[in-house]
N, C-alpha and C positions, 0 to 999 in steps of 0.2 A: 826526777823520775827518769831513768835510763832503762825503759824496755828494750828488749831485741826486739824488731818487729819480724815474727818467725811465720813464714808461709803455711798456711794448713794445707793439709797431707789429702787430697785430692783420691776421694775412693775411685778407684774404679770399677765398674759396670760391664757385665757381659752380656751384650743381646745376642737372643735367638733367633733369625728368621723364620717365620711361617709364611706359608702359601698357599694359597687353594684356588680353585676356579670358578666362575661365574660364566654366565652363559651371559648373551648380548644384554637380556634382558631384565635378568636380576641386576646387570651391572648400572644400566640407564634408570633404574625404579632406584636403585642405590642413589646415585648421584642426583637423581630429582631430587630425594627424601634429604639430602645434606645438603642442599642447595635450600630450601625450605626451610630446614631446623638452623640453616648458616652453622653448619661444622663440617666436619672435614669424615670421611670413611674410615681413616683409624682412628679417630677419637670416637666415631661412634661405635665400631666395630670394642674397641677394650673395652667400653661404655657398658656395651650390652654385655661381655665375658666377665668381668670385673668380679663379679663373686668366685671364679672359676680359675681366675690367675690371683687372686689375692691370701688365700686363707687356706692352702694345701700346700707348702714350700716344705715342710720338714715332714709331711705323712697325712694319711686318711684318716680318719674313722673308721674302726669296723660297720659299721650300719650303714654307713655308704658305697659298701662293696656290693655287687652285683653277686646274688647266690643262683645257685642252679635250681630250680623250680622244674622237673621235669615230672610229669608224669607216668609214673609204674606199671600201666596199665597191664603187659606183657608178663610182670613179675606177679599181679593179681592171678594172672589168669592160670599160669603155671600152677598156684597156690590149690587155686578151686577141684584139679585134676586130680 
């Protein structure tokens, strides 16, 4: 038996940085609550997002779009005149 032993082809991964801001205090209730659970703020941060990065890569649903809900009232009233 004379295989090649032929390297696999190594995908690569493009990460995105995100950021956002905590105040003193959300930050020290953060780290108690990981400190507690013994994990770490971004395993629990994807943790909680996890439906939200997982299962929208190639498109929405229409039903999940946000529709405009406004009220007419002005076009009612026009009407009644």
């Amino acid at each position: 038996m004379n295989k090649t032993n032929k390297k696999r082809k190594h995908r690569s991964y493009k990460y995105h940085a995100v950021s956002f801001k905590l105040s003193h205090g959300q930050y020290k209730s953060l780290t108690n609550y990981c400190k507690a659970r013994k994990t770490t703020p971004i395993k629990l941060i994807k943790k909680n997002i996890e439906r939200f990065i997982s299962h929208y890569e190639y498109g929405v649903p229409e039903e999940l779009y946000l529709c405009e809900n406004q009220l007419n009232l002005f076009d009612e009233f026009a009407e009644n005149d």
